[in-house]
C-alpha positions in Angstrom: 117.4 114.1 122.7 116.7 115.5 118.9 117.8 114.8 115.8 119.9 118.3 114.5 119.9 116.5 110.8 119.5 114.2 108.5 121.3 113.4 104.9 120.3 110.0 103.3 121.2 109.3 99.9 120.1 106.0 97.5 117.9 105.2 100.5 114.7 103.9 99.2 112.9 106.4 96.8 115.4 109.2 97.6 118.6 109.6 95.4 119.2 112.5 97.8 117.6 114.4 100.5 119.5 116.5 103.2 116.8 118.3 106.1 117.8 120.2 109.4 115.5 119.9 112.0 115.1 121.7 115.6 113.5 120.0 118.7 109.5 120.1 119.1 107.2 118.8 116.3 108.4 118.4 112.7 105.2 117.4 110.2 106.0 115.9 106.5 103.2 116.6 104.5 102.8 114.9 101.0 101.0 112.5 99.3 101.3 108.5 99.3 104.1 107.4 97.6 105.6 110.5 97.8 108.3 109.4 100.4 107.7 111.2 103.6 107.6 107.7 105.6 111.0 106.5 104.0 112.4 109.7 105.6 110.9 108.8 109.0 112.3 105.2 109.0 115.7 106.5 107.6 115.5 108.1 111.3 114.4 104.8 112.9 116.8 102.7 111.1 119.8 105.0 113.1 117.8 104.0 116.1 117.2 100.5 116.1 119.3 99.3 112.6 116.0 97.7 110.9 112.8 98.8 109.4 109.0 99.0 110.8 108.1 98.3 106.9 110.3 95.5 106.3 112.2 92.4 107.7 115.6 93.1 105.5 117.6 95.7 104.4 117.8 95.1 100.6 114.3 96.7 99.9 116.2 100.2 101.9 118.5 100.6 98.6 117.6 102.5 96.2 116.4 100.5 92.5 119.7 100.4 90.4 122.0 101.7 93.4 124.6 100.0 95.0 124.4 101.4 98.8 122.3 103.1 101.0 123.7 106.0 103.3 122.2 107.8 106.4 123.6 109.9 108.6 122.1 111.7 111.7 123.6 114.1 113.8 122.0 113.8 117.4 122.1 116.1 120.1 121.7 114.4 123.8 122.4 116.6 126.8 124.1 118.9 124.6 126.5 116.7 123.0 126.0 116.4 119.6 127.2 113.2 117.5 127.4 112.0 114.0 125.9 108.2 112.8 126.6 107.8 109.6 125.4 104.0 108.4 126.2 102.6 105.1 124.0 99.5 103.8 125.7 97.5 101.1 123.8 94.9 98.9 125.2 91.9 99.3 128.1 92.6 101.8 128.1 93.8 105.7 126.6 96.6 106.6 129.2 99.3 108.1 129.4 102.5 110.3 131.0 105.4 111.6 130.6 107.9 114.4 132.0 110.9 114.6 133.9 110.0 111.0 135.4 107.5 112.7 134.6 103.3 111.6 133.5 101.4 114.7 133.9 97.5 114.7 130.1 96.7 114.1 127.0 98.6 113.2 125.5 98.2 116.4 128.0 99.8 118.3 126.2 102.9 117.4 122.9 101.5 119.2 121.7 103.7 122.3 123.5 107.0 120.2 119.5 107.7 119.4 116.5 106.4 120.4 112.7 106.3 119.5 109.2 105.0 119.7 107.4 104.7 116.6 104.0 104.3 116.0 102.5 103.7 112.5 100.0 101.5 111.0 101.9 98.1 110.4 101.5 98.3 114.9 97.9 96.8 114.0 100.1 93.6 113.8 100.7 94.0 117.3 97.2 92.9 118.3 96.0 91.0 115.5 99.3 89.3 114.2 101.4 86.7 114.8 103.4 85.8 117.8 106.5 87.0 116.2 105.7 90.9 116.0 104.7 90.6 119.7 108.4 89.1 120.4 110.1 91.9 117.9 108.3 94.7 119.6 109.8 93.5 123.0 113.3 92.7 121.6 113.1 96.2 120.1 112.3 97.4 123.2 114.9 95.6 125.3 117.3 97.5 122.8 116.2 100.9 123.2 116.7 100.4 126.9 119.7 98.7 126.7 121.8 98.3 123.3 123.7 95.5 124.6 120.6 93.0 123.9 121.3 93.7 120.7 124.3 90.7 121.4 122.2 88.9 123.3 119.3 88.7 120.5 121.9 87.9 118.1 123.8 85.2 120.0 120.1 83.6 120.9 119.4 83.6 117.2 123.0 82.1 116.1 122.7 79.2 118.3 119.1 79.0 117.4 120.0 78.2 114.0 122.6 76.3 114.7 121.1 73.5 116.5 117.7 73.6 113.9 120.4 72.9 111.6 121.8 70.2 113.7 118.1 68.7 114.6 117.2 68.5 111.0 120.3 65.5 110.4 120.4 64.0 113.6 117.7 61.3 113.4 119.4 58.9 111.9 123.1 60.2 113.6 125.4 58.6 115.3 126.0 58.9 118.7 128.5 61.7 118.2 126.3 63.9 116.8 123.9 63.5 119.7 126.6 65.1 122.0 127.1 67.7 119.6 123.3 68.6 120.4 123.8 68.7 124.4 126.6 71.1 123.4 124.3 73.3 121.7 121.9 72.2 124.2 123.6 74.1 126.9 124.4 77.5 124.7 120.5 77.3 123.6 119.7 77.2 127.2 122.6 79.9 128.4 121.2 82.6 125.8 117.5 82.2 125.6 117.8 82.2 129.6 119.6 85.7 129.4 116.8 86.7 126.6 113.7 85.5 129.0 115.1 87.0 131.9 115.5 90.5 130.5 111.9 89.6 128.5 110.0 89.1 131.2 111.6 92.0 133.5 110.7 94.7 130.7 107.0 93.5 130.7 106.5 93.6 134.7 108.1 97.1 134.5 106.0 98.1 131.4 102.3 96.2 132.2 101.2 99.6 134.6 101.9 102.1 132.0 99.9 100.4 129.0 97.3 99.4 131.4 97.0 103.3 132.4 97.9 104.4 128.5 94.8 102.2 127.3 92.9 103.8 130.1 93.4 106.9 128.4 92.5 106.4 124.7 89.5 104.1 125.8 87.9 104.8 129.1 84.6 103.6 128.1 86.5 100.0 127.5 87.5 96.9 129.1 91.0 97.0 131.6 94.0 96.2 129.2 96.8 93.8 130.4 100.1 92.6 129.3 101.7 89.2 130.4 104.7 87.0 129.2 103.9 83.5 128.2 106.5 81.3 127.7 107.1 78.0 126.1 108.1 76.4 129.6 105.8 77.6 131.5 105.6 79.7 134.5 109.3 81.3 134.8 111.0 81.9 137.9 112.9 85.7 138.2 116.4 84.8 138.4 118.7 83.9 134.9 120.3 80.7 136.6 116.6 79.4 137.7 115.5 79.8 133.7 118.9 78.4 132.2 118.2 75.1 134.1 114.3 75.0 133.5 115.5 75.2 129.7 117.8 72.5 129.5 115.1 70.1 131.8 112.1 71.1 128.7 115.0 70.5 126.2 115.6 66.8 127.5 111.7 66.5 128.3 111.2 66.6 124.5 114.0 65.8 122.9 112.7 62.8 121.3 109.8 64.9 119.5 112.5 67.7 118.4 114.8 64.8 116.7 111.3 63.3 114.9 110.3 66.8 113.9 113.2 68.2 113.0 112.4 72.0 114.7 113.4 73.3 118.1 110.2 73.4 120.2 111.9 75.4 123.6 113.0 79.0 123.8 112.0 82.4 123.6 111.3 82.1 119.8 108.5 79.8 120.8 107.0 82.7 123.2 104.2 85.0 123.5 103.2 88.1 125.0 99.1 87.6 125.7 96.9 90.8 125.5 94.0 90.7 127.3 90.9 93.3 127.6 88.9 92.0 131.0 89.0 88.7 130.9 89.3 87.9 127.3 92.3 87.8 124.8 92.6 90.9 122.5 93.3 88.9 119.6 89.8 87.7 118.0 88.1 89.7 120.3 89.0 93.1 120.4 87.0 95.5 117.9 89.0 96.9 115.4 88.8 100.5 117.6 89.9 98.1 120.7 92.6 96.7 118.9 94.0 100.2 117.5 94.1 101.6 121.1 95.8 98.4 122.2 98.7 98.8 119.6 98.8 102.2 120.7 98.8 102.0 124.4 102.0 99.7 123.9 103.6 102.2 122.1 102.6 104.7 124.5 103.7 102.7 127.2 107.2 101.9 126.2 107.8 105.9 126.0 106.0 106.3 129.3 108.3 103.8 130.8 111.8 105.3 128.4 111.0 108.5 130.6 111.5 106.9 133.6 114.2 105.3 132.9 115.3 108.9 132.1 115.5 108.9 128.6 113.3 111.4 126.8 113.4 109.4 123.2 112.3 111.4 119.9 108.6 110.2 118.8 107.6 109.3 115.4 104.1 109.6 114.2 103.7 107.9 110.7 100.3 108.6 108.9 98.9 107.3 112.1 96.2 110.2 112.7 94.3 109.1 110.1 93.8 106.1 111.4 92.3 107.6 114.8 89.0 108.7 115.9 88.5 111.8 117.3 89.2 110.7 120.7 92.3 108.6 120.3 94.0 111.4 118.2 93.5 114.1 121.1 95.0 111.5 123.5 97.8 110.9 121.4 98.4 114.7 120.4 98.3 115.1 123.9 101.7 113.3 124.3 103.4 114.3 121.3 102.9 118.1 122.5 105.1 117.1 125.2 107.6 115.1 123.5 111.0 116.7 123.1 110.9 116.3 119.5 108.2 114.2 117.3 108.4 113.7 113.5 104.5 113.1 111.8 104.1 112.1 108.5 100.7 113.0 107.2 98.8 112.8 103.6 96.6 115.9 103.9 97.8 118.4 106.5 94.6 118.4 107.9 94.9 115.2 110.0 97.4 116.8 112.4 96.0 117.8 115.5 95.9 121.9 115.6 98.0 121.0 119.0 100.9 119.4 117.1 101.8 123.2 115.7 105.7 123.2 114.4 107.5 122.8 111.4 106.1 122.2 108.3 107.8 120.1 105.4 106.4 119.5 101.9 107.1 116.3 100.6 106.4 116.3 96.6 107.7 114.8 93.7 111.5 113.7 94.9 111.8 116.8 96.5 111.4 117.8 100.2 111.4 121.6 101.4 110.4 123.5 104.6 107.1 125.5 104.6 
């Protein structure tokens, strides 16, 4: 899989920039500010329809523009097709493939796909519960677009009933059997979500654990597990819908008085540990940088063996790195089918990570 080329026009600093590329290892070369990382996540945004930089898609426009436009043309097993994405201020987002409208943006998910790996990953470690539970949401997508529905049928009814929690104190009895109602849909989704959740972190766990091996051998073992808001979760979807709607009714009482929904996947965590202690607070800042990366690592390790080779994107990452960790990591770019780096100073990419050169400068981008 490789992206052939890209065209984006009003997206964030670019009025216009249109680049062909070839599989192996594109580098954009320019300095902060310049754009090079807006290019790379105009390329992740086809992939995943959202930013590593930001949590809407307002800031992606262009100042004083009224749209955004990307399009892609991506080549997988020698089929070439073309994503074209319009984001509108203000209004629903739209796309096309192949020229041709499809009903909803995410119908082009799974078209491209990608592991990215850039600074904000920090968060991972040393953030809140939230980017834990978006980096495996974003994961369950890139293995399978169709939790793209899931996620956003889990977050309708989650607002839904918060909505509904926040009036019902002093409700009528009518209104409480509009919450068992949403009861059973909060329990029918999230079940669905936790399911797939905790099968992608069982299948993932051995490849970070070995990933983290390899950009720290002189550390601690790394290991990944789910923790949910109910406790320990049995395997099968029918087993977690009913353990959800026994919590729900458990603390019902303290969800009316609060006014917040206190059961679900939005309530969950994935815990990082190095030994026997958690990462976060204890980690070193080296620690936690080959933590965020042995996740990223290990959700391309496992991509290839679900037989997908996905497209790797490197932003302004290798100056972050020691010696070591930059080695391991070039060590898997090299192999990559195609990677995109962004760097400040052409000097921070690995002499490995030999390709095609790009000059990012002033507005202007152009092939070295």
């Amino acid at each position: 899989m490789h992206v052939r080329h890209l065209q984006v026009s009003d997206f964030r600093s670019w009025e216009l920039a249109d680049l062909a590329f070839e599989p192996g290892v594109s580098v954009l070369v320019g300095r902060n500010g310049q754009g090079k990382t807006n290019l790379v996540e105009a390329i992740g945004y086809v992939a995943t329809l959202g930013s590593h930089r930001v949590a809407t898609d307002a800031p992606l426009i262009r100042h004083g523009a009224q749209r955004a436009v990307v399009r892609a043309a991506v080549v997988n097993d020698d089929r070439e097709l073309l994503v074209e994405l319009e984001i509108t201020a203000g209004k629903a987002n739209r796309a096309r493939i192949n020229r041709g409208p499809v009903p909803r943006p995410r119908d082009v998910l799974g078209i491209l796909r990608t592991v990215l790996f850039a600074p904000e990953d920090l968060a991972l470690v040393k953030g809140d519960p939230g980017d834990r539970r978006r980096f495996l949401d974003e994961m369950l997508v890139l293995r399978a677009p169709r939790y793209a529905g899931v996620r956003s049928d889990y977050d309708r009814v989650l607002k839904q009933r918060s909505a509904l929690l926040k009036t019902v104190k002093h409700s009528r009895s009518a209104e409480l059997s509009t919450l068992d109602v949403w009861d059973g849909h909060l329990a029918k989704h999230g079940a669905e979500l936790l399911a797939a959740r905790v099968k992608l972190v069982r299948d993932m766990a051995e490849h970070v654990t070995a990933a983290y091996a390899e950009v720290a051998p002189e550390s601690r073992p790394a290991l990944i597990s789910y923790r949910s808001s109910v406790g320990e979760l049995p395997e099968d979807r029918e087993s977690i819908e009913d353990l959800l709607l026994a919590e729900l009714d458990r603390v019902r009482r303290q969800e009316i008085e609060r006014g917040v929904c206190l059961v679900g996947p939005h309530r969950d965590d994935l815990d990082l540990t190095l030994g026997d202690l958690p990462a976060k607070g204890y980690a070193s800042h080296g620690e936690s940088w080959s933590f965020a990366l042995a996740l990223r690592l290990g959700g391309y390790e496992l991509m290839r063996v679900d037989g997908v080779e996905p497209v790797l994107v490197l932003d302004d990452v290798f100056a972050e790195l020691d010696r070591g960790r930059r080695q391991q990591l070039a060590k898997v770019a090299a192999a990559a089918e195609q990677v995109f780096i962004t760097a400040a100073v052409a000097e921070d990419v690995p002499d490995e990570l030999s390709g095609a050169r790009f000059e990012v400068r002033c507005g202007e981008v152009r092939r070295v």
